[in-house]
CHARMM internal coordinates of N, CA and C (Angstrom, degrees):
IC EDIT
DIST 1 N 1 CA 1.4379
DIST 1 CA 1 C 1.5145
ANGL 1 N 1 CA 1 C 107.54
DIST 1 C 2 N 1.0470
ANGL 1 CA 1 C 2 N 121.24
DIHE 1 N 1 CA 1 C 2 N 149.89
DIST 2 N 2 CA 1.1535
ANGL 1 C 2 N 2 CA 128.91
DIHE 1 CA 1 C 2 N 2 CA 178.53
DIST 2 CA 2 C 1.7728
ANGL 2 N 2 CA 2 C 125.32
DIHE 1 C 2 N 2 CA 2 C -93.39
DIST 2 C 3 N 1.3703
ANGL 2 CA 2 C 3 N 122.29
DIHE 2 N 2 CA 2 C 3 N 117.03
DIST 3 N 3 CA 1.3036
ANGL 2 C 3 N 3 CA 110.47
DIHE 2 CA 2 C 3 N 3 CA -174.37
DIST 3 CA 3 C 1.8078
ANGL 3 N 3 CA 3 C 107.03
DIHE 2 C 3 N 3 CA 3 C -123.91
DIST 3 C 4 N 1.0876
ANGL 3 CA 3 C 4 N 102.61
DIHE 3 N 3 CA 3 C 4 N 171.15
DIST 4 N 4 CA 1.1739
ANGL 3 C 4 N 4 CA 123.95
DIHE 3 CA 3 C 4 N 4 CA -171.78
DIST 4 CA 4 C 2.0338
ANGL 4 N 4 CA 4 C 115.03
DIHE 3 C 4 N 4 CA 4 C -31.83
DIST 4 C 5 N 1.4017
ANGL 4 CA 4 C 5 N 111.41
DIHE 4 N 4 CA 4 C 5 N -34.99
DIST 5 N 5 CA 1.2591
ANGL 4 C 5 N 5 CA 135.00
DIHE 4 CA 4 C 5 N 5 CA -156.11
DIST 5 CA 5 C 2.0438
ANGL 5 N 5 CA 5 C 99.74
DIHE 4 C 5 N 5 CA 5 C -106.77
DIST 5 C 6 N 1.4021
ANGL 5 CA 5 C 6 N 109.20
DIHE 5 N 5 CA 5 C 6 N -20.23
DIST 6 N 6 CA 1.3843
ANGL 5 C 6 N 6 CA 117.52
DIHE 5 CA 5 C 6 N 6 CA -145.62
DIST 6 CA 6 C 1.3589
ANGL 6 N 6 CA 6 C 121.57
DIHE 5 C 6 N 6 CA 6 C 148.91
DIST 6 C 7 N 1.4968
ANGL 6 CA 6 C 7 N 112.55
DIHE 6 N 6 CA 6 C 7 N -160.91
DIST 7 N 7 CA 1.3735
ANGL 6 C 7 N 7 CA 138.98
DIHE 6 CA 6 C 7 N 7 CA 167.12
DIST 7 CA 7 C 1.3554
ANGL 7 N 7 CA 7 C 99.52
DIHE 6 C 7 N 7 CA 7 C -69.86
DIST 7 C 8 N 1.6027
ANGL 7 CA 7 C 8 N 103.31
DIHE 7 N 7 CA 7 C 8 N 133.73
DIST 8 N 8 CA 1.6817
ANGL 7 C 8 N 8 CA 96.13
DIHE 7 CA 7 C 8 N 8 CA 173.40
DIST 8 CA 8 C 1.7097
ANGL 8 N 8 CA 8 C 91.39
DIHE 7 C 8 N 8 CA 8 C -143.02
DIST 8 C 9 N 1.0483
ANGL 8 CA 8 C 9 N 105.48
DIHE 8 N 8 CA 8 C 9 N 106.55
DIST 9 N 9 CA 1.6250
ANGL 8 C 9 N 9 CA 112.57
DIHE 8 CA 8 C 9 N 9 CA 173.67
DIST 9 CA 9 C 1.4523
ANGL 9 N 9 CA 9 C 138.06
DIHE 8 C 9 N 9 CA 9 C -96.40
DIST 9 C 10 N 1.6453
ANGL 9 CA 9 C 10 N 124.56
DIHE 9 N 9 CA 9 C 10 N 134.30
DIST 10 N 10 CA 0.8197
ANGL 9 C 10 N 10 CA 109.48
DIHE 9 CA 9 C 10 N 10 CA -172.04
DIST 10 CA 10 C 1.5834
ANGL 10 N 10 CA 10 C 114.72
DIHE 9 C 10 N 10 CA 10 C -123.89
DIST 10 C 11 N 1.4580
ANGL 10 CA 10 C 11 N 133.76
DIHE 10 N 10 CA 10 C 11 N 131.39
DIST 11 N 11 CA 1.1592
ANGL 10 C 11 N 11 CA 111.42
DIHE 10 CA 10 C 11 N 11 CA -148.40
DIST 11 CA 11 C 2.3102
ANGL 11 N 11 CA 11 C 93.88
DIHE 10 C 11 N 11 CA 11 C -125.07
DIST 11 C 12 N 1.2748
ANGL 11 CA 11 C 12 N 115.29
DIHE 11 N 11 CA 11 C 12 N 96.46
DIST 12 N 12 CA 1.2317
ANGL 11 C 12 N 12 CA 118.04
DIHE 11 CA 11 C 12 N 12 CA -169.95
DIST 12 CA 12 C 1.0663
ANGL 12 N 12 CA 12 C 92.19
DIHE 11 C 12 N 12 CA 12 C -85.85
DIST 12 C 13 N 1.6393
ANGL 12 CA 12 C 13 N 119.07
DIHE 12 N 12 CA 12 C 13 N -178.84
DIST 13 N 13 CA 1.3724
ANGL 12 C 13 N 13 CA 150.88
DIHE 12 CA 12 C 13 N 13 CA 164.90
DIST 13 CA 13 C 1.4456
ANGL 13 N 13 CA 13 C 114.50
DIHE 12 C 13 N 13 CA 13 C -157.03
DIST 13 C 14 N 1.8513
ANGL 13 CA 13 C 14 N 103.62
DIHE 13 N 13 CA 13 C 14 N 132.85
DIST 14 N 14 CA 1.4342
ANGL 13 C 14 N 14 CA 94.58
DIHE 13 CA 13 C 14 N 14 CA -176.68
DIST 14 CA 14 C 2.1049
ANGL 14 N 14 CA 14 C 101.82
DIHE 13 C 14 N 14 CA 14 C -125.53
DIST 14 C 15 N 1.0645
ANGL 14 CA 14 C 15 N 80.56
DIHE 14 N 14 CA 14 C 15 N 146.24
DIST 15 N 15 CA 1.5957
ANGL 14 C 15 N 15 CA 85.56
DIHE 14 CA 14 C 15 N 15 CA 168.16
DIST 15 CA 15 C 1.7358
ANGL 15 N 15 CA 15 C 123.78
DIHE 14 C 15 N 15 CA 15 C -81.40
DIST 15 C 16 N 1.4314
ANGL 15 CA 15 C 16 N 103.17
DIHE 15 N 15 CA 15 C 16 N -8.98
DIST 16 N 16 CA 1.5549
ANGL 15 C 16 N 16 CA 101.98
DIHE 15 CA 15 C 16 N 16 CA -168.76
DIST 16 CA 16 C 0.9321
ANGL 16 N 16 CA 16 C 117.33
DIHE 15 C 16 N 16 CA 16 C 109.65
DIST 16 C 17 N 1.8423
ANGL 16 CA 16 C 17 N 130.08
DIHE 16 N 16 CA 16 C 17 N -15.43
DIST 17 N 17 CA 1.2847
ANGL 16 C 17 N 17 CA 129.13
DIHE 16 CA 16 C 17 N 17 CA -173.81
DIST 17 CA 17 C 1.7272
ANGL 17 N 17 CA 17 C 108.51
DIHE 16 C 17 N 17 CA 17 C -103.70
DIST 17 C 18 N 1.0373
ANGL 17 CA 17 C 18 N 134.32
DIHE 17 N 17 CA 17 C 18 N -177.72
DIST 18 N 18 CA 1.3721
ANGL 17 C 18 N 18 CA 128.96
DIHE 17 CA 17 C 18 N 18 CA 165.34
DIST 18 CA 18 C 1.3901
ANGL 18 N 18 CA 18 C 145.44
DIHE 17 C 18 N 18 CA 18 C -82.06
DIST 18 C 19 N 1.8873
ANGL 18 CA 18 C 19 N 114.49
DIHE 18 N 18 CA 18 C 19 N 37.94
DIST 19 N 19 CA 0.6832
ANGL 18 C 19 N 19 CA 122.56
DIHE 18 CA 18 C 19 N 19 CA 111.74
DIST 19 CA 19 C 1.6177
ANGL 19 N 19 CA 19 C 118.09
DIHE 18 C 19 N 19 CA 19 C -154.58
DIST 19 C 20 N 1.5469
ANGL 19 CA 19 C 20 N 103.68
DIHE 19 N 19 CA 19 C 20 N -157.23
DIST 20 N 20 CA 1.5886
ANGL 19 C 20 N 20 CA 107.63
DIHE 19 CA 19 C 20 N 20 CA -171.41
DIST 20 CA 20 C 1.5940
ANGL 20 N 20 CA 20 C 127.74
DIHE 19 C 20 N 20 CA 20 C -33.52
DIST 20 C 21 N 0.9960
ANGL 20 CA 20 C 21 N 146.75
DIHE 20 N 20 CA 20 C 21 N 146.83
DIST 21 N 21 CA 1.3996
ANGL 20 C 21 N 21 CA 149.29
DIHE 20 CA 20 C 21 N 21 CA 153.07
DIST 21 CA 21 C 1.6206
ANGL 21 N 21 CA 21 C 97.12
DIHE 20 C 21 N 21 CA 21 C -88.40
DIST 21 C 22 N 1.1013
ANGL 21 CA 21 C 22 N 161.24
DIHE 21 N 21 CA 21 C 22 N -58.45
DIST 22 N 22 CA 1.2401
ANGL 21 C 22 N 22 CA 156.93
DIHE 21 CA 21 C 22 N 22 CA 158.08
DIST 22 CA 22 C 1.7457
ANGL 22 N 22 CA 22 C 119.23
DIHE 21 C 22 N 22 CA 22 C -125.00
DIST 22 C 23 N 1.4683
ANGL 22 CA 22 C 23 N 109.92
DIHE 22 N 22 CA 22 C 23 N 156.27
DIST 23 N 23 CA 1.4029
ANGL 22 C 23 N 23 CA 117.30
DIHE 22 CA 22 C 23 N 23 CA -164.98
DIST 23 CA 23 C 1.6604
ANGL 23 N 23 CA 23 C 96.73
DIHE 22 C 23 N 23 CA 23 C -139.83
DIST 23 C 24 N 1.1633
ANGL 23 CA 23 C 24 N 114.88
DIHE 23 N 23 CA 23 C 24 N 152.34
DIST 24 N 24 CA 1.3989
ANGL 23 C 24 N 24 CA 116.03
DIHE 23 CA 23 C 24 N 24 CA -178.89
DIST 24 CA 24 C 1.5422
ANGL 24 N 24 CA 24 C 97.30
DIHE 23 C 24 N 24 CA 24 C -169.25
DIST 24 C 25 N 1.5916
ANGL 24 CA 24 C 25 N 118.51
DIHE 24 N 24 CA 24 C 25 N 138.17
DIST 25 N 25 CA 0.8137
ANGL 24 C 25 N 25 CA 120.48
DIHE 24 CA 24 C 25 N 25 CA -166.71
DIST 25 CA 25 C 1.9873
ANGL 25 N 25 CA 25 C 93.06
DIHE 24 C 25 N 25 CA 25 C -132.33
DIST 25 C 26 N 1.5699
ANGL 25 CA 25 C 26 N 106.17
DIHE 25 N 25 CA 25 C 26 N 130.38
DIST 26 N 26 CA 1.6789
ANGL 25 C 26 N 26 CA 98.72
DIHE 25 CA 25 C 26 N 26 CA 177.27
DIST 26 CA 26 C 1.8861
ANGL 26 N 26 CA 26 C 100.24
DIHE 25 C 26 N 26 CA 26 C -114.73
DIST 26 C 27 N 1.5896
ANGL 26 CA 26 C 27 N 117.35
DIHE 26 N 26 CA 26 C 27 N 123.15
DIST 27 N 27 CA 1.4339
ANGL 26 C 27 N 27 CA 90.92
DIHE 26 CA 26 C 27 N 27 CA -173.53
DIST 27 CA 27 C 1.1060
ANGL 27 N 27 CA 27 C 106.55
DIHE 26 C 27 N 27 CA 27 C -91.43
DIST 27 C 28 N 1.3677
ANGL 27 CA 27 C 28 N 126.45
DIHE 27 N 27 CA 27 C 28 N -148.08
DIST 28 N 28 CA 2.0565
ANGL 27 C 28 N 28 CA 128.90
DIHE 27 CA 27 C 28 N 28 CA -148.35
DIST 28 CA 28 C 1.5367
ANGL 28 N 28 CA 28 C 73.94
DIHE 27 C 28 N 28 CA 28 C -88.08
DIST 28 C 29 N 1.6950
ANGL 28 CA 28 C 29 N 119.64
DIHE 28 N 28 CA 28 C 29 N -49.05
DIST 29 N 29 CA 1.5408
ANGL 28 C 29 N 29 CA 100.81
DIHE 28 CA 28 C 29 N 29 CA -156.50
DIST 29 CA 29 C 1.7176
ANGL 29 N 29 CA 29 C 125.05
DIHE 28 C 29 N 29 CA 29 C -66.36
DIST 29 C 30 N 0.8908
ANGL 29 CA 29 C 30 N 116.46
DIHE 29 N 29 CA 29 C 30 N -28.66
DIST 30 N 30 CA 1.3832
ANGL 29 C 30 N 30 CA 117.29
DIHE 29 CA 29 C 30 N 30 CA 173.32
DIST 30 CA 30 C 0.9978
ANGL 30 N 30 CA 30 C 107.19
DIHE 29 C 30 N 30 CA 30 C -32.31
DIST 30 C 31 N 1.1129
ANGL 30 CA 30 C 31 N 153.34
DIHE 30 N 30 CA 30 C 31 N -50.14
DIST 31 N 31 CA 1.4958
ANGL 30 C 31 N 31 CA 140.43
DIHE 30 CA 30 C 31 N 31 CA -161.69
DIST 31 CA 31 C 1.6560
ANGL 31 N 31 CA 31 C 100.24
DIHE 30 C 31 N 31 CA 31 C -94.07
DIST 31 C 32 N 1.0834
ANGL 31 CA 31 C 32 N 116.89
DIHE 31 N 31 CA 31 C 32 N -3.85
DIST 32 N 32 CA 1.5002
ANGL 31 C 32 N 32 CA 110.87
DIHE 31 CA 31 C 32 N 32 CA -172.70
DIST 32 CA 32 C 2.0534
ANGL 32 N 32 CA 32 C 91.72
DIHE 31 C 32 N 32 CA 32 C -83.56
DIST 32 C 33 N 1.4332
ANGL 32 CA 32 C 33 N 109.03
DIHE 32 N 32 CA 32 C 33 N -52.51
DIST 33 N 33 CA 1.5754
ANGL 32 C 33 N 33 CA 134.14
DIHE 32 CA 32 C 33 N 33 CA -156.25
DIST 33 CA 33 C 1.4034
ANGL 33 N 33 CA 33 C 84.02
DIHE 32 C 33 N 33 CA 33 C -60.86
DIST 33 C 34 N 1.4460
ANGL 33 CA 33 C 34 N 126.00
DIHE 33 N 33 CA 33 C 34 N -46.75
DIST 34 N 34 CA 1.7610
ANGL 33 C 34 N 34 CA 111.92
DIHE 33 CA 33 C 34 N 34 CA -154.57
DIST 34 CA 34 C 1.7242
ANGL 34 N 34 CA 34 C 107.94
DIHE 33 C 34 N 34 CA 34 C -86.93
DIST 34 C 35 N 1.6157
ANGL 34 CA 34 C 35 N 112.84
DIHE 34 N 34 CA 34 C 35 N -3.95
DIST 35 N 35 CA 1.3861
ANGL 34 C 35 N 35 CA 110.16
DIHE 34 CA 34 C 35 N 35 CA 174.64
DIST 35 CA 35 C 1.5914
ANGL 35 N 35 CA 35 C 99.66
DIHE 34 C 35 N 35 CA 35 C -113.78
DIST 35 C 36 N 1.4093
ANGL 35 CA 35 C 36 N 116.27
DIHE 35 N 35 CA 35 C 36 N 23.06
DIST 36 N 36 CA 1.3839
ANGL 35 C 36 N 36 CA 118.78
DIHE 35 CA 35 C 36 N 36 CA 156.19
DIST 36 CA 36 C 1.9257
ANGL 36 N 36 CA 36 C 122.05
DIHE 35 C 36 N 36 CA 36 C -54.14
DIST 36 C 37 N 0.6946
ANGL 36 CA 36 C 37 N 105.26
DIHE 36 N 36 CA 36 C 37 N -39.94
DIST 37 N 37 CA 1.4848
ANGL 36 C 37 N 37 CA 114.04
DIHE 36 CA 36 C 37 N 37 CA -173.88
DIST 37 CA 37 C 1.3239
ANGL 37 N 37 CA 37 C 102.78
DIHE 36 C 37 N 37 CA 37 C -70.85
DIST 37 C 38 N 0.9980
ANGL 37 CA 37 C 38 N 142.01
DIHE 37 N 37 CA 37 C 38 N -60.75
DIST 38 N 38 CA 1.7120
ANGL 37 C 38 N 38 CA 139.04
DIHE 37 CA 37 C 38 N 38 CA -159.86
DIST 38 CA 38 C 1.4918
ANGL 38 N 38 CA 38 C 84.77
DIHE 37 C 38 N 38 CA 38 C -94.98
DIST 38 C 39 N 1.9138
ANGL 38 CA 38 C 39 N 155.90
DIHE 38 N 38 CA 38 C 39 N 3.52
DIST 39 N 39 CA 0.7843
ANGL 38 C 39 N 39 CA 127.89
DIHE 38 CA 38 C 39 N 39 CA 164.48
DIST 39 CA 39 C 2.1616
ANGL 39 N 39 CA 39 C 103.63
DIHE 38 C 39 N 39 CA 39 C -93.17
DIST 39 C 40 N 1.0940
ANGL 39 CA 39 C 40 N 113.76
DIHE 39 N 39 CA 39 C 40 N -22.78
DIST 40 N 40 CA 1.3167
ANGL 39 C 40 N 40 CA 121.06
DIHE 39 CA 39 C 40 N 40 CA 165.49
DIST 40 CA 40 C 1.4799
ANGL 40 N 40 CA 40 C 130.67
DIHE 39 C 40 N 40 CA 40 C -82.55
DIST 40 C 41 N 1.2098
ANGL 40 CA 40 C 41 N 110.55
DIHE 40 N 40 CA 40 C 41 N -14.19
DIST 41 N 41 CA 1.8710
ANGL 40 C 41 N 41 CA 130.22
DIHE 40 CA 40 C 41 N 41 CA -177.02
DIST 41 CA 41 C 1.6253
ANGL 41 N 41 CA 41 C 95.88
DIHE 40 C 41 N 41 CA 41 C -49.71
DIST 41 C 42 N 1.1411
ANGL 41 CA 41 C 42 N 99.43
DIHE 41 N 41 CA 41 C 42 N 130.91
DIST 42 N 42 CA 1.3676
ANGL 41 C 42 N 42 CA 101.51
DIHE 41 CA 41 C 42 N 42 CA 174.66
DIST 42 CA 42 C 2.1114
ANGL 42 N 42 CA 42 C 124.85
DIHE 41 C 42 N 42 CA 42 C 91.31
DIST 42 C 43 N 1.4952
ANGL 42 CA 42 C 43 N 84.61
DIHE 42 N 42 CA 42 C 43 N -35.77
DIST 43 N 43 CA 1.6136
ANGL 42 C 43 N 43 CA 84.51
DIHE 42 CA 42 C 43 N 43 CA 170.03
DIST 43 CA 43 C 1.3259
ANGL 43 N 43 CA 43 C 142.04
DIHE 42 C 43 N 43 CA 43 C -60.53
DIST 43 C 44 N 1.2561
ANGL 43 CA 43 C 44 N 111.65
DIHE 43 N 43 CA 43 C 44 N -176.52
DIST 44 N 44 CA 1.7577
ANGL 43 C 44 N 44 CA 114.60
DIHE 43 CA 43 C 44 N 44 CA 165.17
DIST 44 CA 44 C 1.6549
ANGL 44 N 44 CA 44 C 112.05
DIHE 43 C 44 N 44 CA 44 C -76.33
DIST 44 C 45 N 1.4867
ANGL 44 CA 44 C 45 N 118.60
DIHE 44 N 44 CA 44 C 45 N 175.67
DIST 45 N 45 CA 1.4281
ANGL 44 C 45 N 45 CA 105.87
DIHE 44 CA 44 C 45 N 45 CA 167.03
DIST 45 CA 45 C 1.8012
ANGL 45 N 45 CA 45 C 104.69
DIHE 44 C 45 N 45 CA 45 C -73.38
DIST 45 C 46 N 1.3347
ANGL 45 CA 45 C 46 N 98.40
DIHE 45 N 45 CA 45 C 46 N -44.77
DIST 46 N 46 CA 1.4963
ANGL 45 C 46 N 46 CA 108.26
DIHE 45 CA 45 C 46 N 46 CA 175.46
DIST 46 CA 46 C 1.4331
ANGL 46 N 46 CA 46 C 123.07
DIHE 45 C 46 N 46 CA 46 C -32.97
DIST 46 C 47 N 1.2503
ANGL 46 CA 46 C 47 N 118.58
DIHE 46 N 46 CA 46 C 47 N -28.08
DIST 47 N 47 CA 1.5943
ANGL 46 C 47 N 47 CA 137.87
DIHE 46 CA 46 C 47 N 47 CA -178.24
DIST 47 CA 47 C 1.3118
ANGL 47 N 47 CA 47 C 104.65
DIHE 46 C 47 N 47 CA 47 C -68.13
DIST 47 C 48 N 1.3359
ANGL 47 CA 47 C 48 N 123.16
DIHE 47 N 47 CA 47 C 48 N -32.54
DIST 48 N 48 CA 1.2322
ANGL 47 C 48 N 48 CA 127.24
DIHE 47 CA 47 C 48 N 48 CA -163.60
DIST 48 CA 48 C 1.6204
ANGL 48 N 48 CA 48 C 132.42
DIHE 47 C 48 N 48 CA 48 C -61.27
DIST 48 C 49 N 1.6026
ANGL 48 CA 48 C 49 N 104.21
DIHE 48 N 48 CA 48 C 49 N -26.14
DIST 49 N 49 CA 1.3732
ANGL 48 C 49 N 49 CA 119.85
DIHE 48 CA 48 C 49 N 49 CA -171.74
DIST 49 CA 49 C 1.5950
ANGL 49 N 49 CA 49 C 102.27
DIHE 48 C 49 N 49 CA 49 C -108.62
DIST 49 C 50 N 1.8398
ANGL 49 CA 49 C 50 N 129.89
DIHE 49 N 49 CA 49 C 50 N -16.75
DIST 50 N 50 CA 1.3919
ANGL 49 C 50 N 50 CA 117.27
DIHE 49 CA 49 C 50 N 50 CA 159.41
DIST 50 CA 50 C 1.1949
ANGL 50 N 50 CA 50 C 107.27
DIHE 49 C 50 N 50 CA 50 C -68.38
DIST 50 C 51 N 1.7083
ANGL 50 CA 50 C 51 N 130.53
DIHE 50 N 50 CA 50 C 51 N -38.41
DIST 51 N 51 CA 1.1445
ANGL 50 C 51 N 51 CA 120.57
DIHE 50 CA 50 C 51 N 51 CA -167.05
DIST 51 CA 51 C 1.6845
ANGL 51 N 51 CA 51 C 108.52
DIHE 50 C 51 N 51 CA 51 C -59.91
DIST 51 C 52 N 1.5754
ANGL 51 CA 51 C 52 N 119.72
DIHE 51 N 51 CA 51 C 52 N -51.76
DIST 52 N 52 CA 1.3535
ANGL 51 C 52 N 52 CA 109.22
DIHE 51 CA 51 C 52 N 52 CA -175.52
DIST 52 CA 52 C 1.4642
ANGL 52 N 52 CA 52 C 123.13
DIHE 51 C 52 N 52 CA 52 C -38.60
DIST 52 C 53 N 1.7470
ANGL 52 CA 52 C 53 N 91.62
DIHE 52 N 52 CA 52 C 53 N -40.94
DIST 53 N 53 CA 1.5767
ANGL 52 C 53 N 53 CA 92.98
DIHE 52 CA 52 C 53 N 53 CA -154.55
DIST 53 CA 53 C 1.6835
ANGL 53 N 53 CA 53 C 97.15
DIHE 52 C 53 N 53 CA 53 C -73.22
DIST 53 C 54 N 1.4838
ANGL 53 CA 53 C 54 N 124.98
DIHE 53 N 53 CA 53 C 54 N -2.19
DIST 54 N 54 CA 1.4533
ANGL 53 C 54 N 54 CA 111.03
DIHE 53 CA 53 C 54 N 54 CA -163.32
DIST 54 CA 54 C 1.6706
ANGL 54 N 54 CA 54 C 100.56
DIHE 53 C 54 N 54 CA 54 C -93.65
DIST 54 C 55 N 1.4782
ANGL 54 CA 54 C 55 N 105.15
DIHE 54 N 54 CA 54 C 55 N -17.00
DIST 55 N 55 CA 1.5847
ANGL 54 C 55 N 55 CA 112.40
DIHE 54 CA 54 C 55 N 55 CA -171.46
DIST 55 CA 55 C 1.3410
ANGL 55 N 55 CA 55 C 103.52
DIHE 54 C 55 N 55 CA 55 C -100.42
DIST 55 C 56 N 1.2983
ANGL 55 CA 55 C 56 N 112.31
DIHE 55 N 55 CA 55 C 56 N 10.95
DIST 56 N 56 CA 2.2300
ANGL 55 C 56 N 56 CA 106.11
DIHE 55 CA 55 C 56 N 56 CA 178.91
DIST 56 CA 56 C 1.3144
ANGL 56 N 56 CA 56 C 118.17
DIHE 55 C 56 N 56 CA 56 C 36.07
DIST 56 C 57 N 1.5278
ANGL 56 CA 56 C 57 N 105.30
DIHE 56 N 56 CA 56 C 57 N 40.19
DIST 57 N 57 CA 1.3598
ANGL 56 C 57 N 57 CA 114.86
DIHE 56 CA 56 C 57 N 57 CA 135.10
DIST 57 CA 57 C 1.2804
ANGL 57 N 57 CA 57 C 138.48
DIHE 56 C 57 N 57 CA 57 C -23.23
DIST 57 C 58 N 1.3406
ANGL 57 CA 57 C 58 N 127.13
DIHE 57 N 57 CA 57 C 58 N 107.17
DIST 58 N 58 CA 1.4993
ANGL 57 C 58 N 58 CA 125.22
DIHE 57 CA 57 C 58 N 58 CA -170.82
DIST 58 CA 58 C 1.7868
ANGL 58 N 58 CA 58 C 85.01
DIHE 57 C 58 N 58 CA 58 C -120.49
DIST 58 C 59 N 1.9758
ANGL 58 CA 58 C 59 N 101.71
DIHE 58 N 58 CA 58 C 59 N 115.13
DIST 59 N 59 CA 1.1189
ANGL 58 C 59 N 59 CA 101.39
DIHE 58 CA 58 C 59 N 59 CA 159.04
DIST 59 CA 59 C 1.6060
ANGL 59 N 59 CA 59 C 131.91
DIHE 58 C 59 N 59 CA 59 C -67.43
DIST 59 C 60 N 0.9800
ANGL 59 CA 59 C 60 N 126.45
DIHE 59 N 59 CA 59 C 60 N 11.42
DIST 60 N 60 CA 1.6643
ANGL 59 C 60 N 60 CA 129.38
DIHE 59 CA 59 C 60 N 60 CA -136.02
DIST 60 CA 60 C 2.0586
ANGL 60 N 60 CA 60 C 78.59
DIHE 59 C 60 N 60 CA 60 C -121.05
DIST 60 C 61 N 1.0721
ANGL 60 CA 60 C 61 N 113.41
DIHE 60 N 60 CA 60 C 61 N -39.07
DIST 61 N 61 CA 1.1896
ANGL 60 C 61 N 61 CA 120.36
DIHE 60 CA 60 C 61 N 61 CA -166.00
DIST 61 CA 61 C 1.9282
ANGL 61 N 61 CA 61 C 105.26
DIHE 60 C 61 N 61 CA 61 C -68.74
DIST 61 C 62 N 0.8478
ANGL 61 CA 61 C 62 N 107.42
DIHE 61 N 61 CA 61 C 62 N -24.79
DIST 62 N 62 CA 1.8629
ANGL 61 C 62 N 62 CA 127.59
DIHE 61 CA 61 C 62 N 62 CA -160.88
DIST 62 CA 62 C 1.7307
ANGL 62 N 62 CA 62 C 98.42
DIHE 61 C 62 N 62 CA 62 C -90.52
DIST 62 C 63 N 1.0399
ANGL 62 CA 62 C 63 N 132.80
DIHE 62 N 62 CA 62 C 63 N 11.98
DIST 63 N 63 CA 1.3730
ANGL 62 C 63 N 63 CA 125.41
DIHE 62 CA 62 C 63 N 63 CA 148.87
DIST 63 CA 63 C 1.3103
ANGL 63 N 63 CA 63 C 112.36
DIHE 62 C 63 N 63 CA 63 C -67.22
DIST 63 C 64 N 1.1722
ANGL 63 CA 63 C 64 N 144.41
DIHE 63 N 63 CA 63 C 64 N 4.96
DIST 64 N 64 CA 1.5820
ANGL 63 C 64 N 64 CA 116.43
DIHE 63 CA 63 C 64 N 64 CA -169.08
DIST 64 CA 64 C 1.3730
ANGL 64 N 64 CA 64 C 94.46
DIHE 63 C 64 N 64 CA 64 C -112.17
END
COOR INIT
IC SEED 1 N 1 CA 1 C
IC BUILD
C-alpha cells in the first residue's frame, strides 16, 4: 500500500480462524535507514542531520 512517506507494507498470516496468526508491519522508512550507510560513507558527523532531513526521515517510525 502506498503511504504518505512511501511503501508501507503489511505482511499478515491467517490460520483460518478469526483472526491473525502473525502481523508485521514494514514502514516507508525502512528502506530509507538500511541505505543509510553508503548514503553517509565518507562524511562529516555534521552531515548527518542534512542528510535526514533530505530523505524525510520520520524518527517515530524506527522503533521496530
Amino acid at each position: 500500500m502506498e503511504g504518505a512517506n512511501g511503501e508501507l507494507g503489511f505482511y499478515v498470516v491467517s490460520d483460518g480462524s478469526d483472526r491473525p496468526y502473525r502481523v508485521r508491519v514494514r514502514p516507508p522508512c525502512f528502506a530509507i535507514m538500511a541505505a543509510l550507510p553508503e548514503l553517509i560513507a565518507g562524511d562529516l558527523v555534521a552531515d548527518i542531520v542534512p542528510t535526514f532531513g533530505s530523505v524525510n526521515m520520520i524518527g517515530g517510525e524506527l522503533d521496530r
